[in-house]
N, C-alpha and C positions, 0 to 999 in steps of 0.2 A: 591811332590806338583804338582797337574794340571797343566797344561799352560797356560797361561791367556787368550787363546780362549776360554775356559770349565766355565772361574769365572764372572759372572756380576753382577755388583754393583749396588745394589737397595735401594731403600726406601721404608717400608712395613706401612701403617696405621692400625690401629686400633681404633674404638670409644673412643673416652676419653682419652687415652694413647698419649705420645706423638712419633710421628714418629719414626723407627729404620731405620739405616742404617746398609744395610746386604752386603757381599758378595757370591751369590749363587754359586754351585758348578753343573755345569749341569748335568754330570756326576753321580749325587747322586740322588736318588728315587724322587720325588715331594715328594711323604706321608714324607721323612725323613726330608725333605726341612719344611715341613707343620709344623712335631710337632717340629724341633727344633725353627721356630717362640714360635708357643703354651708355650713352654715351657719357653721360654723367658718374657712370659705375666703370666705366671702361673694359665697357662689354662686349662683344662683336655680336655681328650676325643678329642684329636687332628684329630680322623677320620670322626669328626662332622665339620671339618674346611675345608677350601677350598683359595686357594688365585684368584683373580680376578683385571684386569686390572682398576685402578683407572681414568678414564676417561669417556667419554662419551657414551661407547660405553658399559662396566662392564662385558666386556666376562671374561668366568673363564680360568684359566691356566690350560693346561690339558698336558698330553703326549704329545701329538701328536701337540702342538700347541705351548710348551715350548720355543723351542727355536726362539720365534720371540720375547721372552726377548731382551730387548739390556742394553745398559750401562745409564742412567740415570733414568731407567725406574720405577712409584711408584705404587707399588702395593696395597693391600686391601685384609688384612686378613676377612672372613665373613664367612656366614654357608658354608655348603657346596651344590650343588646344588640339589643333595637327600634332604639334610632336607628342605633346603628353597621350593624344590616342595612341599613336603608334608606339608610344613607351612600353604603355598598358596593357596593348595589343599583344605584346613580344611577354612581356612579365609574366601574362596569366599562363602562358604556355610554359613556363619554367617547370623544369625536373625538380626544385624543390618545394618540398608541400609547405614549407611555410614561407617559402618569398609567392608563390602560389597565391596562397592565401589572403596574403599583404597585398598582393597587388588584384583580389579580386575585392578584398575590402574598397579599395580604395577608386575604382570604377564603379561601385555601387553607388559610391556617396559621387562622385564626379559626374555621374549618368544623369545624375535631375537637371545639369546644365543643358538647356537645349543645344546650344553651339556644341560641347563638348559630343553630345549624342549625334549630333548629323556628320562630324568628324569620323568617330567610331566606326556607326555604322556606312561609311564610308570605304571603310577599309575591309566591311564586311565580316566586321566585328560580333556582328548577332549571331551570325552563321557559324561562329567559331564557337560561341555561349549556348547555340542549339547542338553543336553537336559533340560539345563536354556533357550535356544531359543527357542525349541518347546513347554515348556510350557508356554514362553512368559512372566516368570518371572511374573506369573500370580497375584502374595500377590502385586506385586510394581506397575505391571499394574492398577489396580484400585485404586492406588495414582496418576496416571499419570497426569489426571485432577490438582490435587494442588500441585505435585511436578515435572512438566513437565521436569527441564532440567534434576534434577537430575535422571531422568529415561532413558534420552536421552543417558548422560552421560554414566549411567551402561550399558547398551546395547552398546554403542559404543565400550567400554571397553573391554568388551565380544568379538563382532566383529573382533576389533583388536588383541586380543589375539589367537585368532582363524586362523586368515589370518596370525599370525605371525608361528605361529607353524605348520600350513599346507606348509606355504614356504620352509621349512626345507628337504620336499619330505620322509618323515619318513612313513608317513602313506598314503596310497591311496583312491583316492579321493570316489573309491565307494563302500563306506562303512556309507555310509550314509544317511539315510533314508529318507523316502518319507515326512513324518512330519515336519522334518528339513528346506528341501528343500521349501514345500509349507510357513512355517512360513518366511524362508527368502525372497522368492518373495513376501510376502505379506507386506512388507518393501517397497518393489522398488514401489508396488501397489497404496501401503499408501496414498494420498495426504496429504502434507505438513509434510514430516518426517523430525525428526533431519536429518541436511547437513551430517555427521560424520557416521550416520547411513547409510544413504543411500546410502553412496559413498562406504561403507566396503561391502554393501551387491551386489551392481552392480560388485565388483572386486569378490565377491563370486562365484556368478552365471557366471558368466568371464570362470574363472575357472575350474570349475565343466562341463561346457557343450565343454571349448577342451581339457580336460584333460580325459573325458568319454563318449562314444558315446550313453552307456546306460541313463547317467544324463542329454546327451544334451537331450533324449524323455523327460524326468521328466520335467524338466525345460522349454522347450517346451509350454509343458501343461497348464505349470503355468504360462506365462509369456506372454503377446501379444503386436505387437508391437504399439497399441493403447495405451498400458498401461506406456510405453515407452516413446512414445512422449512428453510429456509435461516437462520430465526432459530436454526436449532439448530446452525447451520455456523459460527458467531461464535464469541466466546472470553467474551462477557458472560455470567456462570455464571444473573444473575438472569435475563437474557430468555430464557434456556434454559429455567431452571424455570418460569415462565410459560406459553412455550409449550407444555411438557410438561402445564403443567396444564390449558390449554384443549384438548387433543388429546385427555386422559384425563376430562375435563369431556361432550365430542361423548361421544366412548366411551360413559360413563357413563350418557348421559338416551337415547341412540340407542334406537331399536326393536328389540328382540328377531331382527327379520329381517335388519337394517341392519348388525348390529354383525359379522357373517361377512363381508358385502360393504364392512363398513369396514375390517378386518382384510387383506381381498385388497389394499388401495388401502396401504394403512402398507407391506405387504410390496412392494409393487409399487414405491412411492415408497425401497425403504430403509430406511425410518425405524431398524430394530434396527443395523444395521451404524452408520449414520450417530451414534445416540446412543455409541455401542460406542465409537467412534473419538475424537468429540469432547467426549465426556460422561464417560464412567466409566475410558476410559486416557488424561483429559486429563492432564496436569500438577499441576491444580490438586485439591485437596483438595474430594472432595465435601460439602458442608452436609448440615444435617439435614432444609431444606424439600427440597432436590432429592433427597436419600435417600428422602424418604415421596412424592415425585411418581413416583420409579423405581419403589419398592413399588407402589403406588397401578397404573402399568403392568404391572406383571408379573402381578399378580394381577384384572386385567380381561383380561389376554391370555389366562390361566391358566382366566378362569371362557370361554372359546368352547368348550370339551371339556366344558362341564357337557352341553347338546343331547344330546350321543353319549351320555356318561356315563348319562345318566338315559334312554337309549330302548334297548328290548327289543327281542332279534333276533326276526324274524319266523320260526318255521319252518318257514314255507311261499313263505316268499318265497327265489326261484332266483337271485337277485341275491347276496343275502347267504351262503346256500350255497353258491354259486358259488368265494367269500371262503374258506370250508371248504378244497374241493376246489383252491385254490389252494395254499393250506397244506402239505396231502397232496402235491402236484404237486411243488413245489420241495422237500420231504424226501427225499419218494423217486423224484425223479427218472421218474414215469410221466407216459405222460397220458393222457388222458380216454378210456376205451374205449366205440366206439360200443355204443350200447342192445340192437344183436341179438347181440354179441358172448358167447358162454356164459350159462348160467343166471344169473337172477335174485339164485337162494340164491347162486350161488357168488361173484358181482359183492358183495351184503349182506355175506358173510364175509369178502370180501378189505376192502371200508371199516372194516369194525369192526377186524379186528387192525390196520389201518393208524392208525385213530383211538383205539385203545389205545396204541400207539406214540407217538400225538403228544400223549398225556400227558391228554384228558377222560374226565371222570369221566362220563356219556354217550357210550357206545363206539357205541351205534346209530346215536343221531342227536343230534352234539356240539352243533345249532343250541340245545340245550335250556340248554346249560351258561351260554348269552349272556341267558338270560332275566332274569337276576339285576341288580337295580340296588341301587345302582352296583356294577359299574363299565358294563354294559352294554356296548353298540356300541365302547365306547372300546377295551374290552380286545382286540375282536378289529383293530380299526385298530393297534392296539399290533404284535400279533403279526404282522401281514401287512409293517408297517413292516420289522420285524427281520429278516422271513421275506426281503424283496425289496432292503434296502439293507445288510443284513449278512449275507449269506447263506449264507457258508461258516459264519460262526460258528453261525448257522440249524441250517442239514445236522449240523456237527459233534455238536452238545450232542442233536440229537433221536435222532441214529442211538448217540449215545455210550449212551444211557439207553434205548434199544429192545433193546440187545443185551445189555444184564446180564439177569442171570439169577437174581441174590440177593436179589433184594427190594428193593436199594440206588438203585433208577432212579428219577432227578427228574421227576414229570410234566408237562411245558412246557405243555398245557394248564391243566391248574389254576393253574398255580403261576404265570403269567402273567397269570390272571383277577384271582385276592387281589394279586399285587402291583399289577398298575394300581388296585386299590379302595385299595391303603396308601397309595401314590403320588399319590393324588387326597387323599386325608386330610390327609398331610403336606404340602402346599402348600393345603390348604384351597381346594378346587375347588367352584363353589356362591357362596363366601360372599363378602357383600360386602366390599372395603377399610375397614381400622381407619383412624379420625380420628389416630391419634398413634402409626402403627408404622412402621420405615423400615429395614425386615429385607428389603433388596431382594439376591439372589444376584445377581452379575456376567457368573458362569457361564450363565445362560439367555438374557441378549444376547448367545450367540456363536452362536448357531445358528438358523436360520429354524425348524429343527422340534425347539425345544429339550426339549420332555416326552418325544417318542417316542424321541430319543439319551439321555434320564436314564432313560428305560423301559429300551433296551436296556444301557443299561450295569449296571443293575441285577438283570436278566434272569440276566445270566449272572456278575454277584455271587451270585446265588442258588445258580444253581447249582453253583456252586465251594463257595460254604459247605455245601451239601446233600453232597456229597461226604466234604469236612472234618469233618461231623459222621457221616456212615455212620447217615445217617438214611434211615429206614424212612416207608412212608405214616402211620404212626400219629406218627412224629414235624412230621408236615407244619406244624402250629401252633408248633411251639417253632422250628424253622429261618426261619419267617416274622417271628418276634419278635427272634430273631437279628441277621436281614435290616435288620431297620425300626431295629434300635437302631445298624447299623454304616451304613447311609443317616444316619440322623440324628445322629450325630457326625461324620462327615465336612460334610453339612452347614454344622455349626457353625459348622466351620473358614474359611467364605466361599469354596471353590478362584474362582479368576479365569476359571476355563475347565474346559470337559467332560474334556480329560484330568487337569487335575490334579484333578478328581475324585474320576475313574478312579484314579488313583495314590496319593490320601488312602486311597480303599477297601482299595489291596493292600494298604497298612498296617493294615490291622484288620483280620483273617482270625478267625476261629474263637477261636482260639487265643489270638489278643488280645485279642480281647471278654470271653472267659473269666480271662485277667488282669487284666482292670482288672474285671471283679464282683467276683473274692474280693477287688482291693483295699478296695474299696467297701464291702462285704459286714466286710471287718475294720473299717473306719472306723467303723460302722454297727455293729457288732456290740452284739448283744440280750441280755443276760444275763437269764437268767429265774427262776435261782433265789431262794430267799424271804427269804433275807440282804442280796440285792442287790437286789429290789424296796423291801425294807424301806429300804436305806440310798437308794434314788432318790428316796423320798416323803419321806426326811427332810430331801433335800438343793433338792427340788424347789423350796419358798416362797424360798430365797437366792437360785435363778437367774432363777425369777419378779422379784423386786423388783430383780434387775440387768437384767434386760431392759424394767425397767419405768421405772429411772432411763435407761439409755440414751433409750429412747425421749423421754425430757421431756427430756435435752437435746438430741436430735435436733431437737424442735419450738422451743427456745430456737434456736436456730441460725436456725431459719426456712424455708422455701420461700420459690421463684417460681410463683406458677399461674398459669395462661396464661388471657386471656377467650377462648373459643373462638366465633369470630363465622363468617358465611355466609364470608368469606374469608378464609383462613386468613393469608395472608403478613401482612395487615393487622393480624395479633392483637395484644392489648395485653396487659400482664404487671401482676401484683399479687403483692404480696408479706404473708406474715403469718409472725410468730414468735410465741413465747411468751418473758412476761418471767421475770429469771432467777429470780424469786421466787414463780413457777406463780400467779401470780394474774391475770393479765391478758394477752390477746392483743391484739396490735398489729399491723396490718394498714393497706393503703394503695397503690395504685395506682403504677404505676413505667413510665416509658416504654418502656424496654427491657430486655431480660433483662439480671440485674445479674452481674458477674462472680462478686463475695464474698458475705457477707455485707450485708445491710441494716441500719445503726444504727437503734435503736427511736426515736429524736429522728424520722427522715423519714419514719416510717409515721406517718399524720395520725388515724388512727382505733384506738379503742379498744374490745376488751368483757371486761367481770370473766368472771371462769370462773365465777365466787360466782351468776354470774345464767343460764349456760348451762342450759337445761331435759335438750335431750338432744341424741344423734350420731343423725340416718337417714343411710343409705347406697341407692344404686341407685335402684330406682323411686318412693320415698319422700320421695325428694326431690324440695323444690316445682322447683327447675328441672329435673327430669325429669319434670316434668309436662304444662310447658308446652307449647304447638305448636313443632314445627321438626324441622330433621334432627336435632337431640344425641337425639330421643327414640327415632329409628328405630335409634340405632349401640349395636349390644351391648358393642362396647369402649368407648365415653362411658359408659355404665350402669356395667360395673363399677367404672369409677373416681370416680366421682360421690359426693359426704356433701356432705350439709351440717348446720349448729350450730346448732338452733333455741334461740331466748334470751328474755325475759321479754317481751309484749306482740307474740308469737306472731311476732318476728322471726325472721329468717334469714340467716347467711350462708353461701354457696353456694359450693361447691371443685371441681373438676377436675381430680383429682392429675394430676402431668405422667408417673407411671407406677404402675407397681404396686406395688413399693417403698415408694415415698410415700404412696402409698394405704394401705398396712397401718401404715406408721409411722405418718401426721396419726392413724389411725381407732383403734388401739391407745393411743396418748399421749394424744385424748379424754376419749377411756373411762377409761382410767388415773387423769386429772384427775377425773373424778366417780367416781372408787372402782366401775366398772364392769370386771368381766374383759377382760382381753384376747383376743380371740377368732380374731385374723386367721392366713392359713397361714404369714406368716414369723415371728411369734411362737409357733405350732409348730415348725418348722422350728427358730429359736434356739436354743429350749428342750430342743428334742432332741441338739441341736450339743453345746450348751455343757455339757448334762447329762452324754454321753455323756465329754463330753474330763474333766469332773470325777471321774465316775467311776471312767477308766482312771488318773487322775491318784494318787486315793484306793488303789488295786489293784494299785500298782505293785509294793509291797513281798512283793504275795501271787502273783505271775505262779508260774507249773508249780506253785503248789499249790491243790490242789482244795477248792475250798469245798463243805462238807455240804451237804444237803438241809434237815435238822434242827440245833439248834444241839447241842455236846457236852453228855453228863452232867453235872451239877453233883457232884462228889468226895463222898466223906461224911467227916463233923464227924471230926476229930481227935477222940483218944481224953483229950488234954487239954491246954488252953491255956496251960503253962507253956513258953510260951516267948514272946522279943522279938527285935526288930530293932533292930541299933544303927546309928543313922544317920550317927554318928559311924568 
């Protein structure tokens, strides 16, 4: 007899019959498992049968999927997924529009089974779904008129069935024709298409152009972002994010050349005022996909200033000095004096003290100061912006700092080059968009030229603080770090728009920044002497093993991790906790993100920690090794472990942030008696250390603890005496 690891107790249905209660034997074939039901029902032809999870979900039982059986579990004897393809196959082709129908319903929802999808398309199922779409399902289309939805529906249908089996990654995406293609852009083209439709076919074209760089030309072709806009003019938040995504989808595979001259075409069409209005001061509460599409735009519009950014001023080219002498022009108000006009020398000495003035550290020839990348070409497009659309404020700050005489003058040269290079750092200029950040500012939709107005408002935050601090050129690096720490707290704050900003910033002046360090600075505070080192190290193993139980009940509770597939709206969610007794992890597949909590009864799967071998993290991990995009995203890397377990298994995680990520990878470790190494368990440990500390130290506040500990007294001269306790 097996061991009752091998047996699970089930309940099998069947139409019309009433339920059995089985005990399976895992050990034993499925097929034998199959027909001894069949046989139970007096069935034939048991290799026409299949069993399949009774639930919401009707995946089939397969080998390789068997054992996430557990003990309650009710199964659903049905065809098998061979014949039900080939049912399905035959059905959708029916001459009636509503057995059609029925039967395209019902391969939509049978498609998310992978077995059922590698059946299907087997029989070359896709090919038959491609080319109901190119012919446009042409006998129903000219019912469309008097049977609108019902044709809405079947296409929809279609659609979905299509996107559900391409999700499976079984087949590649280009292998699909140009016919295809044009019929499905002319969906997104359509005005006033079914909602369903057009949302299947925006996740199509999604797809297709970053899954192939040959489809993104096709689609290209077909697709403009004229034709585009007006799905952004609706109140449907998902077709919004959609077309958000196929817009930043083109963006993204576009040509290097292409992406400037796509950029004229957004600005020409609108597109930031249009999102601005309907998108981010709708009504409605933004998601978190359309918060990482908005990211996702801002920081492809943010990387067209890499070009500038990364190219060196020429200084011989009269173009760019030109850009120089423009500068000089509108400071001080001259202009260009012809070539025979006085000497040489004395033309050279009037640029240099003029380009002294305007703050380069290169007073001969400032073309030099542009050489430096980054920030490059950016920095001087920066200044000329300031120089020509703010221009009093220009003149004021250059001549205000040309006529001191203390040492105290801000150099609008320099201090204009480092700030566009901080300003390029701080929004990550260069690098590509993270898979899972949706840190999108509000404030950069309000403006057509929103870096070069955050350059100027910044410009002369600078210089105001430069003032505030009565800093000198050798202070130049500390007023910059100033700078970068009062930009990035305002920041934080999300302002909605460039002035409130501007108006976050007056609130942080010098002065403030410098009150909230020494708060920090107190919170934080370091005690170094050797009484207090001593009592930290004594106290440190407590706070260790309190941040060590948090952590395993952190993993008792559970996570959601997201499967993270070629399209993102489509992802699917799993779930895994630890049981309350650290012995076992429970994990199992969830259709949607769960609100609470997940009970360990509905996670189908099991593994003893007793068999966990070890935790890799990052590139070590087998699904970071595999081919795809997770391998190219430095953000997927850092959030990636996976559990390797006995018979060189694995399961594979994707925190859903960083947090998570140092919690799962800390609680691991914890469970195999491995240190905790991560930065929020630094971080804790310094918190919680520190608040014990002051906690311990409170009764000794204004008095000064030694260096050394006191003299020990010397012996009494005799111990006749006691203590009456009474």
């Amino acid at each position: 007899m097996p061991p009752p690891s091998d047996i699970v107790k089930v309940a099998i249905e069947w139409p019309g019959a009433f339920p059995k209660l089985m005990e399976i034997d895992q050990k034993k074939p499925l097929s034998a498992i199959i027909k001894e039901v069949c046989e139970g029902w007096s069935l034939g032809n048991h290799e026409n049968f299949a069993l399949q999870n009774a639930d919401s979900t009707n995946f089939y039982i397969t080998e390789k999927n068997r054992n996430d059986i557990k003990n309650g579990s009710i199964l659903r004897l049905t065809t098998s997924p061979a014949q039900t393809a080939q049912q399905l196959h035959e059905r959708i082709q029916s001459s009636s529009m509503d057995a059609k129908l029925e039967a395209l319903k019902d391969l939509a929802s049978s498609s998310r089974d992978v077995t059922f999808a590698q059946e299907f398309i087997n029989l070359d199922g896709l090919s038959l779904l491609t080319q109901m779409v190119e012919s446009g399902t042409e006998r129903y289309q000219k019912l469309q008129k008097i049977m609108k939805p019902c044709f809405g529906d079947l296409l929809s249908f279609t659609l979905t069935a299509f996107v559900e089996l391409m999700d499976h990654g079984i087949v590649s995406w280009d292998t699909f024709s140009m016919a295809f293609i044009k019929k499905i852009a002319s969906y997104v083209n359509k005005p006033a298409m079914d909602t369903a439709v057009l949302q299947r076919s925006l996740a199509i074209l999604e797809s297709m152009v970053l899954n192939s760089q040959d489809l993104y030309q096709k689609v290209a072709q077909e697709i403009t972002i004229g034709q585009l806009i007006p799905h952004l003019q609706g109140t449907d938040q998902d077709i919004q994010t959609y077309t958000i995504a196929v817009i930043n989808a083109l963006f993204l595979k576009a040509p290097e050349e292409k992406r400037q001259e796509m950029a004229h075409i957004l600005a020409q069409k609108e597109l930031r005022s249009i999102i601005l209005s309907n998108v981010i001061r709708s009504t409605r509460a933004i998601n978190d996909e359309m918060a990482h599409q908005l990211y996702v735009l801002q920081v492809l519009t943010f990387n067209l200033l890499e070009d500038r950014m990364m190219t060196k001023m020429d200084p011989q080219d009269q173009a760019q000095r030109d850009i120089i002498f423009e500068l000089r022009r509108i400071a001080f108000d001259v202009e260009c004096e012809p070539n025979n006009s006085g000497s040489m020398e004395k033309r050279k000495s009037m640029y240099t003290r003029d380009y002294k003035k305007l703050g380069f550290i290169n007073h001969v020839n400032p073309a030099v100061d542009f050489t430096q990348i980054p920030p490059g070409m950016l920095a001087l497009d920066n200044m000329l912006y300031f120089a020509k659309h703010h221009q009093d404020a220009y003149i004021r700050m250059v001549l205000e700092n040309s006529s001191r005489e203390d040492k105290h003058e801000c150099p609008f040269g320099r201090s204009s080059i480092e700030l566009t290079k901080m300003l390029c750092e701080i929004l990550k200029v260069g690098e590509l968009p993270s898979e899972n950040c949706h840190d999108f500012h509000p404030m950069f939709f309000t403006h057509d030229r929103s870096f070069e107005e955050f350059f100027c408002i910044c410009i002369q935050l600078l210089n105001k603080t430069w003032k505030e601090m009565r800093a000198t050129s050798e202070d130049f690096n500390k007023v910059m770090q100033v700078v970068k720490e009062q930009v990035m707290r305002a920041l934080i704050q999300k302002p909605n728009s460039l002035d409130q900003f501007k108006s976050r910033l007056q609130n942080l002046s010098y002065t403030e920044i410098l009150k909230i360090r020494q708060s920090e600075r107190m919170n934080q505070e370091d005690f170094q002497s050797r009484p207090i080192l001593e009592l930290r190290e004594k106290i440190q193993p407590e706070i260790m093993e309190l941040i060590k139980q948090q952590r395993l009940n952190r993993l008792c509770e559970g996570t959601c991790f997201r499967k993270i597939s070629s399209r993102r709206r489509q992802d699917k969610f799993w779930y895994c906790r630890l049981s309350p007794n650290h012995k076992v992890l429970h994990y199992g597949d969830l259709e949607e993100s769960p609100q609470g909590e997940v009970p360990h009864d509905s996670l189908q799967d099991k593994l003893p920690v007793a068999d966990i071998k070890a935790v890799v993290t990052g590139k070590d991990c087998p699904h970071m090794k595999e081919k795809g995009a997770l391998k190219q995203n430095k953000e997927v890397l850092e959030l990636a472990f996976s559990v390797l377990y006995e018979s060189d298994e694995y399961l594979n995680f994707i925190a859903p942030d960083k947090h998570e990520y140092c919690v799962w990878t800390d609680g691991l470790n914890a469970l195999l008696g491995k240190e905790m190494t991560s930065e929020f368990t630094k971080n804790d440990l310094d918190v919680l250390l520190t608040m014990e500390m002051k906690l311990r130290l409170l009764d000794l506040e204004n008095i000064q603890i030694p260096e050394a500990p006191p003299p020990i007294p010397k012996e009494p001269s005799n111990y006749d005496f006691v203590y009456d306790c009474n």
